[in-house]
C-alpha atoms as an extended CHARMM CRD file, in Angstrom:
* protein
*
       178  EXT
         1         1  UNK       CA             74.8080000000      -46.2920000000       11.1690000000  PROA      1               0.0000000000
         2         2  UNK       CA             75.3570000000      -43.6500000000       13.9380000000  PROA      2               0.0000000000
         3         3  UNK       CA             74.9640000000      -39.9990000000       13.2600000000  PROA      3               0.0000000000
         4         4  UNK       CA             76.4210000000      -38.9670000000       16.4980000000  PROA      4               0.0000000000
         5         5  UNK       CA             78.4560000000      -36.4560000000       14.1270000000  PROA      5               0.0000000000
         6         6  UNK       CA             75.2480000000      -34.6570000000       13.1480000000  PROA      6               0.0000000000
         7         7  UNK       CA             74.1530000000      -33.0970000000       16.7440000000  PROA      7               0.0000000000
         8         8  UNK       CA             76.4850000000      -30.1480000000       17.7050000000  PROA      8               0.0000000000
         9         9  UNK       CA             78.2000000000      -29.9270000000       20.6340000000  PROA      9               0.0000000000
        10        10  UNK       CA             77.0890000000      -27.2740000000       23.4860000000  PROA      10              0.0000000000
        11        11  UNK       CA             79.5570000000      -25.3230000000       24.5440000000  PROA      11              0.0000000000
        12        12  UNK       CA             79.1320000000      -23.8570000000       28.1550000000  PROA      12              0.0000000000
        13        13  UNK       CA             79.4240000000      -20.0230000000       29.3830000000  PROA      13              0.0000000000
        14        14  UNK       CA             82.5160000000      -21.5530000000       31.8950000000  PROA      14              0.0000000000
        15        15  UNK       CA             84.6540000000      -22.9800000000       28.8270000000  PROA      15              0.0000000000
        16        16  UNK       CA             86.8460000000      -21.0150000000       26.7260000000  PROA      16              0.0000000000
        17        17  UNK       CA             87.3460000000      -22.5720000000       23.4870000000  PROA      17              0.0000000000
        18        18  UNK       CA             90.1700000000      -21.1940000000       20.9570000000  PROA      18              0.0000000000
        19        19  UNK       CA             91.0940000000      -22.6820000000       17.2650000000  PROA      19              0.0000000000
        20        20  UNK       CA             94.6740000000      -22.8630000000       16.0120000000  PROA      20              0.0000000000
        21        21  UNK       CA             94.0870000000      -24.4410000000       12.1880000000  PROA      21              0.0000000000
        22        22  UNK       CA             92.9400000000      -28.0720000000       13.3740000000  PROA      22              0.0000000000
        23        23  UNK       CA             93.7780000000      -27.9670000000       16.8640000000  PROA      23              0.0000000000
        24        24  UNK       CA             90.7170000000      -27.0810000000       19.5350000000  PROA      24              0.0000000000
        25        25  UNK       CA             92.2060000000      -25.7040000000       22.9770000000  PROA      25              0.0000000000
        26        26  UNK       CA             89.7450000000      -26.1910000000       26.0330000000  PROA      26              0.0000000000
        27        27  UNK       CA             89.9310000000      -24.1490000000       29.2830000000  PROA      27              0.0000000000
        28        28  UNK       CA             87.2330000000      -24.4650000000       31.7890000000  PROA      28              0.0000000000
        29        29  UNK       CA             86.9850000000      -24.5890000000       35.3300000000  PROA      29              0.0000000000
        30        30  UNK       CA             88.9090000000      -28.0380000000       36.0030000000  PROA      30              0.0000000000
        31        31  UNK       CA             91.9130000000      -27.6040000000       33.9570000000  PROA      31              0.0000000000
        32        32  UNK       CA             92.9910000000      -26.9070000000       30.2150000000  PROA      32              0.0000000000
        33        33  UNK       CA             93.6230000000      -29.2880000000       27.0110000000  PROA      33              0.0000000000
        34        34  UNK       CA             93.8480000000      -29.2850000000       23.2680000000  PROA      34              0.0000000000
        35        35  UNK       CA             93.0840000000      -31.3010000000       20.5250000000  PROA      35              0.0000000000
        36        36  UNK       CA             93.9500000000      -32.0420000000       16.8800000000  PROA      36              0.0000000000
        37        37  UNK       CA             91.7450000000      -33.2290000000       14.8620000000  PROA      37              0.0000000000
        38        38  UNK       CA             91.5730000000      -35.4040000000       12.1150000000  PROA      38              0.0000000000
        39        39  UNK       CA             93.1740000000      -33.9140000000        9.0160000000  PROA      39              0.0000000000
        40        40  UNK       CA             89.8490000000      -35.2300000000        7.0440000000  PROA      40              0.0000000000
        41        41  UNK       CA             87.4780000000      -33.5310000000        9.4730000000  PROA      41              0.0000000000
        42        42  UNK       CA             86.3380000000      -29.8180000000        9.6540000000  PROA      42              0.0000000000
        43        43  UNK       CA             84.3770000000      -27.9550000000       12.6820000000  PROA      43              0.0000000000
        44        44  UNK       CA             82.2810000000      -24.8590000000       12.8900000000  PROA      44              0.0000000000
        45        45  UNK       CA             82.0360000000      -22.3200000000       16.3120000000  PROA      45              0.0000000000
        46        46  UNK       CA             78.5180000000      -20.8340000000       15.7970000000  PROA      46              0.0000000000
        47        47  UNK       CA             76.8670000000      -19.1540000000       19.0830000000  PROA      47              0.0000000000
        48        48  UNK       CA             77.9630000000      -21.6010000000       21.7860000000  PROA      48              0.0000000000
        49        49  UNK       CA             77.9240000000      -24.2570000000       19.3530000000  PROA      49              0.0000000000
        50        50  UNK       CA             80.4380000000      -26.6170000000       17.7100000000  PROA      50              0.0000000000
        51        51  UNK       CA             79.4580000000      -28.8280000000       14.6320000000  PROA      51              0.0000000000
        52        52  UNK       CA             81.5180000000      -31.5030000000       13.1050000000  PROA      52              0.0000000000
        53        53  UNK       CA             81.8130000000      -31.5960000000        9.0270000000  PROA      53              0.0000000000
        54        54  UNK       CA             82.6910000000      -33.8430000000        6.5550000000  PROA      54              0.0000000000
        55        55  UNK       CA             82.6820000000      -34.2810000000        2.8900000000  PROA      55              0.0000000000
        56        56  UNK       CA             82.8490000000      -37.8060000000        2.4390000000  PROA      56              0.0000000000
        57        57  UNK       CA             80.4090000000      -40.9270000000        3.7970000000  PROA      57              0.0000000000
        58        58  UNK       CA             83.8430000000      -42.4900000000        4.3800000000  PROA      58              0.0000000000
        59        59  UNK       CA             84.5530000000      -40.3540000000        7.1120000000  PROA      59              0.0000000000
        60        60  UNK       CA             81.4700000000      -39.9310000000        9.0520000000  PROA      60              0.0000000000
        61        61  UNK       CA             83.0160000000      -42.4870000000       11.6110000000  PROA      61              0.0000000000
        62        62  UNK       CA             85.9100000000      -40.3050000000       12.3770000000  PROA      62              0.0000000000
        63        63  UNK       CA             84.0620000000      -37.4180000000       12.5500000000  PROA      63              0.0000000000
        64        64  UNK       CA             81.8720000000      -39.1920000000       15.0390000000  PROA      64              0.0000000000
        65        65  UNK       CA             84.8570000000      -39.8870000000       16.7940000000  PROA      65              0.0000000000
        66        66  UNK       CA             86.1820000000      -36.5950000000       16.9280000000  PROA      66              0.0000000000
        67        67  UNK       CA             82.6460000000      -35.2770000000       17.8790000000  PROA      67              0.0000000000
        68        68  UNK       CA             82.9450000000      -37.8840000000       20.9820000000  PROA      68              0.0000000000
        69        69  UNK       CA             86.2710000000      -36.5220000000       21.8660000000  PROA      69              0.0000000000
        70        70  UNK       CA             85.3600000000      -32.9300000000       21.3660000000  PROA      70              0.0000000000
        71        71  UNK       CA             82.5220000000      -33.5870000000       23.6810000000  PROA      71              0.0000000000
        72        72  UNK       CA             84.1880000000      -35.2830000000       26.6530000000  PROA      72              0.0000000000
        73        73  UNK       CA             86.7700000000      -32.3540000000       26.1750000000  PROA      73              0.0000000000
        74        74  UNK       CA             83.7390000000      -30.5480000000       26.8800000000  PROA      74              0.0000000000
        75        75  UNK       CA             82.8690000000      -31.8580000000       29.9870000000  PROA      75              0.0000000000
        76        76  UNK       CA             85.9930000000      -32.6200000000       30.8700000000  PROA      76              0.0000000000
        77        77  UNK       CA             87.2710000000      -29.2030000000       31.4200000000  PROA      77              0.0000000000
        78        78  UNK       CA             83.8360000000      -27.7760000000       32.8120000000  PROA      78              0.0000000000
        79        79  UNK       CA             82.4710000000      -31.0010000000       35.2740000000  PROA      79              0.0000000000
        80        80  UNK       CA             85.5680000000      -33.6430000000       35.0600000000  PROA      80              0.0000000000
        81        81  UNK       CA             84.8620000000      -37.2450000000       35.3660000000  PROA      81              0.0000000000
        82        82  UNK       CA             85.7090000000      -39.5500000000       38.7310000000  PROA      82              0.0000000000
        83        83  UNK       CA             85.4970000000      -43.1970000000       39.1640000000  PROA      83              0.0000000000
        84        84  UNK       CA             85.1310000000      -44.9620000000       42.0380000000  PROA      84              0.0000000000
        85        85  UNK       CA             87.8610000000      -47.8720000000       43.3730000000  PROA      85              0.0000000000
        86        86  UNK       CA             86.4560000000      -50.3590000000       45.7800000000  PROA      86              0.0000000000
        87        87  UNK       CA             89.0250000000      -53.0910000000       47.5060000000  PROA      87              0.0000000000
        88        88  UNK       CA             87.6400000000      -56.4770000000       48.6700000000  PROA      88              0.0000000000
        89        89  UNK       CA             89.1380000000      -58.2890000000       50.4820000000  PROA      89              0.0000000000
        90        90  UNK       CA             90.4920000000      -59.2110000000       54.0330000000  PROA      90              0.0000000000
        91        91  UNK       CA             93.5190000000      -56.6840000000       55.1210000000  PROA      91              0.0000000000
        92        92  UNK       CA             93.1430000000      -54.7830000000       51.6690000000  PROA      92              0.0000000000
        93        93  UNK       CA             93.8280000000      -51.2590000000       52.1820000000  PROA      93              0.0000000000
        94        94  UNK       CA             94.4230000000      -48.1610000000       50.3000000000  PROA      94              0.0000000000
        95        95  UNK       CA             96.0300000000      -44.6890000000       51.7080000000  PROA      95              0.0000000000
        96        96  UNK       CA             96.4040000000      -41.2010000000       49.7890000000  PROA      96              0.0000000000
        97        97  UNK       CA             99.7430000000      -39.5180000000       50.3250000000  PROA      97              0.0000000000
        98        98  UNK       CA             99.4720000000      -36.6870000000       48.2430000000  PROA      98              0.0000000000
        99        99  UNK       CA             99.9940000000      -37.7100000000       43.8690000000  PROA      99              0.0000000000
       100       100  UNK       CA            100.8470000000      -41.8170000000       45.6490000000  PROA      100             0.0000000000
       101       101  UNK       CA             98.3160000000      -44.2160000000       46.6380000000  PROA      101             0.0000000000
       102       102  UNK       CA             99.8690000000      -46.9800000000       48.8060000000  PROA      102             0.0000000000
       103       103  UNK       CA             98.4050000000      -50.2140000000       48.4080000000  PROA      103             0.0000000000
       104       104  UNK       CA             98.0910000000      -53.6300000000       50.6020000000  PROA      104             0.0000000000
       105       105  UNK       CA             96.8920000000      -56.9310000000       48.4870000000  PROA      105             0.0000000000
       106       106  UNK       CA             98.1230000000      -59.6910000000       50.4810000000  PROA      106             0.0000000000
       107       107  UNK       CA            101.2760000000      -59.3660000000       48.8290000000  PROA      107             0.0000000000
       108       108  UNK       CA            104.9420000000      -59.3680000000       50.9780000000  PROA      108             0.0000000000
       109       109  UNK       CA            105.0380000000      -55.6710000000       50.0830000000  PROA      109             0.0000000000
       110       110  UNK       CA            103.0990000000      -52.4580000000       49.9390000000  PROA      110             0.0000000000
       111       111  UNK       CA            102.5360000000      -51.6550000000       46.3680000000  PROA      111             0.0000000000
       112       112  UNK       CA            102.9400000000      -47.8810000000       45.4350000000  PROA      112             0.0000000000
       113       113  UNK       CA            101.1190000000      -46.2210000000       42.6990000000  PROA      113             0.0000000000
       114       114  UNK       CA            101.9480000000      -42.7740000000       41.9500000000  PROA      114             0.0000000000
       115       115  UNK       CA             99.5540000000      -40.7320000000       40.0360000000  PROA      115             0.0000000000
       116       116  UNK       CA             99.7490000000      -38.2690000000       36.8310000000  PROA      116             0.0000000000
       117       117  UNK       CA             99.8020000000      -34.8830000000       37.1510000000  PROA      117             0.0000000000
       118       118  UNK       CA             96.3780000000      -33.8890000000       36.1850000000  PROA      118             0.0000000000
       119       119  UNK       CA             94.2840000000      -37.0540000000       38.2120000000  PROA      119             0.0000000000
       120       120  UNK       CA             93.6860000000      -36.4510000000       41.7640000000  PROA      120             0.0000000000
       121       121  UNK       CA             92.5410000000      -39.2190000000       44.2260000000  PROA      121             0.0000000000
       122       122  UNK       CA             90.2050000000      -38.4920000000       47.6590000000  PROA      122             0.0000000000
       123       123  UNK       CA             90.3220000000      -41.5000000000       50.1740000000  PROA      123             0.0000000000
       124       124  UNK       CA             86.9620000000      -42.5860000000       51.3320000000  PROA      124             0.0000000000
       125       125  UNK       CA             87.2580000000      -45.1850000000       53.5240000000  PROA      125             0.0000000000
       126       126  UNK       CA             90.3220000000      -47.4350000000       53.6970000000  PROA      126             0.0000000000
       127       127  UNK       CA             88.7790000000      -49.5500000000       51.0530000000  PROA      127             0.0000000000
       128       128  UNK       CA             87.0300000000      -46.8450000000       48.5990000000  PROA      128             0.0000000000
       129       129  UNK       CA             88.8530000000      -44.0900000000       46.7290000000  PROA      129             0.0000000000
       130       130  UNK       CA             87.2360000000      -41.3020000000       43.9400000000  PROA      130             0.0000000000
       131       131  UNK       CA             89.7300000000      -40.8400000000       40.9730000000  PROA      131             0.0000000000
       132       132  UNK       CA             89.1400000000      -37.7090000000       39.4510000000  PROA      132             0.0000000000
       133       133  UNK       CA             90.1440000000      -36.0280000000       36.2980000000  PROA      133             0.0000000000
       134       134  UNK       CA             89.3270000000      -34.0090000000       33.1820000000  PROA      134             0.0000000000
       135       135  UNK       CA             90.6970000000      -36.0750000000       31.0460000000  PROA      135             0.0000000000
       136       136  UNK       CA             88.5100000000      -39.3880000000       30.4190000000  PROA      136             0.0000000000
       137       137  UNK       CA             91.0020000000      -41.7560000000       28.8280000000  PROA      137             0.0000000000
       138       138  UNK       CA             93.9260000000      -40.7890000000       31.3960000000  PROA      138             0.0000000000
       139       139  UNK       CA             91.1220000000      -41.1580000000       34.1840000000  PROA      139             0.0000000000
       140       140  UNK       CA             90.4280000000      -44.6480000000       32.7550000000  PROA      140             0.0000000000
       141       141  UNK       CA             94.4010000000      -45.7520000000       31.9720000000  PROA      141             0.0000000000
       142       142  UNK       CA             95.1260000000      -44.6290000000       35.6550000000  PROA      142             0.0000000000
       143       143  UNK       CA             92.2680000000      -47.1870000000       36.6990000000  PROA      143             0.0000000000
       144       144  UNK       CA             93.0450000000      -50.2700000000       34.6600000000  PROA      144             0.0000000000
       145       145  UNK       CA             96.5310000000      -50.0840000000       35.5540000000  PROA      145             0.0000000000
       146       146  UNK       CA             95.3410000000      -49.9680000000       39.5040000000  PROA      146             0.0000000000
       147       147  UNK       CA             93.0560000000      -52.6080000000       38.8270000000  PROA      147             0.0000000000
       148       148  UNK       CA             95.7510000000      -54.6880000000       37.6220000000  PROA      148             0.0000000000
       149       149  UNK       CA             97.3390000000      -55.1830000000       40.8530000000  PROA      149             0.0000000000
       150       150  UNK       CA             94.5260000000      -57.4510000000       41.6270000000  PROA      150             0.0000000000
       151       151  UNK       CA             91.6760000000      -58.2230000000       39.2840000000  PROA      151             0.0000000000
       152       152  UNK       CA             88.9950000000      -59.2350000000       40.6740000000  PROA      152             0.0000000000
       153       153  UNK       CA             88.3410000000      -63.1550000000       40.9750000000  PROA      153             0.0000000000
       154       154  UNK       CA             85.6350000000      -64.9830000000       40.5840000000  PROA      154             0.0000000000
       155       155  UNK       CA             85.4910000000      -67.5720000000       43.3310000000  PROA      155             0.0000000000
       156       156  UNK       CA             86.3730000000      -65.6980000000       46.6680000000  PROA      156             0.0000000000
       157       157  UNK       CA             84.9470000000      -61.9090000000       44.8640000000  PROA      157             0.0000000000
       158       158  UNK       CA             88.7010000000      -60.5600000000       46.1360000000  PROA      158             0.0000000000
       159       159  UNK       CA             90.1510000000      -57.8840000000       44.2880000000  PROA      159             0.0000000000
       160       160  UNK       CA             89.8680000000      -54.0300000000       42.9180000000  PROA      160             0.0000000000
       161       161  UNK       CA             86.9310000000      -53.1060000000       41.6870000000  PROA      161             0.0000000000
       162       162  UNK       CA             86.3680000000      -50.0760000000       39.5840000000  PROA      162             0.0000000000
       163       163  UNK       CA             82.8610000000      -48.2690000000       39.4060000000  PROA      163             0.0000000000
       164       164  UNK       CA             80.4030000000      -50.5280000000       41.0020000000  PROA      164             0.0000000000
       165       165  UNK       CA             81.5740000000      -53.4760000000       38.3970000000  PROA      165             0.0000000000
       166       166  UNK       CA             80.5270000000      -56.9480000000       39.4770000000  PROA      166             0.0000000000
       167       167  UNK       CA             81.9340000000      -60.2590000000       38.9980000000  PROA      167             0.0000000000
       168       168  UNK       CA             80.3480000000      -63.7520000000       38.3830000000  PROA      168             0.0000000000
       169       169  UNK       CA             80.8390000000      -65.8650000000       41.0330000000  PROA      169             0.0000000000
       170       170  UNK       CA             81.9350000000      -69.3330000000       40.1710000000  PROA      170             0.0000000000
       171       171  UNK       CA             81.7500000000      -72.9520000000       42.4840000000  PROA      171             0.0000000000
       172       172  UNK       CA             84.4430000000      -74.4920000000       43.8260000000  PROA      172             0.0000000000
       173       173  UNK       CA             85.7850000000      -77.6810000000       41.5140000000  PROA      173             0.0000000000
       174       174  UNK       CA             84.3860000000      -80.8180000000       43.7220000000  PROA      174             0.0000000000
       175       175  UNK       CA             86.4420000000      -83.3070000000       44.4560000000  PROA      175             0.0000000000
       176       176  UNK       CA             85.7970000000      -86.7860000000       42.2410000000  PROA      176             0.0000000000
       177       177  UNK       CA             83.1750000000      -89.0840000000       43.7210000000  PROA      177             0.0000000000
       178       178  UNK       CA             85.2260000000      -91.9650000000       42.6650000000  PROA      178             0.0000000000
């Protein structure tokens, strides 16, 4: 069994963390957030430090959980997170307009993407863009619905790829030797 719950969180001079009953408000350097936690779950601020309690062995997974999410709140509002999109394939382009990222696939159309108020994406190249965010599960949502447009595909290695991610490249089907 885990006991991710057990090590306290670090809590950096650049965050501001306040309480309100079960809810944790963050405030750093890249932008603010709160979160409730689990109505079984307690916390402790001691001296830069948060720790996650319990009273039951039946909820040590949730208070790992809320540990996890306490810590990428952490981050999140301090460093942020950014992923990296990669497009592969012939005439597939991407282009930042401000919160929309404009798409080519090979489709008819463009296809337009706009973004959520707290991600930001930087345009590397026309086929590389950096998502960034403080918010880890918005940052990822925002990528799987990009990748979406075109997954990747395993026999021509066309499509979006998020992070670095590779594919398995498959053979063709050969014709019958009849």
């Amino acid at each position: 069994m885990s006991r991710i719950a057990k090590d306290p969180v670090n809590i950096p001079e650049s965050v501001n963390l306040t309480t309100e009953g079960k809810t944790i408000n963050f405030k750093g350097p890249k932008g603010e957030m709160s979160l409730v936690i689990h109505e079984s779950i307690d916390f402790s601020v001691e001296e830069n430090m948060l720790q996650v309690k319990w009273s039951h062995d039946e909820e040590r997974a949730m208070a790992g959980t809320m540990r996890a999410l306490v810590n990428n709140y952490v981050k999140g509002v301090s460093e942020g997170f950014e992923k990296k999109v990669k497009l592969n394939g012939v005439g597939y382009r991407a282009k930042v307009q401000g919160k929309k990222i404009t798409f080519t696939l090979g489709f008819s159309h463009p296809v337009e993407y706009d973004l959520p108020a707290t991600v930001e994406a930087a345009q590397d190249s026309q086929t590389e863009l950096t998502i960034a965010s403080c918010n880890k599960q918005l940052l990822g949502q925002v990528c799987a619905e990009i990748r979406s447009f075109r997954p990747p595909e395993p026999y021509k290695g066309k499509g979006i790829f998020i992070d670095g991610e590779q594919i398995a490249r498959k053979e063709r089907k050969k014709a019958a030797a009849g």
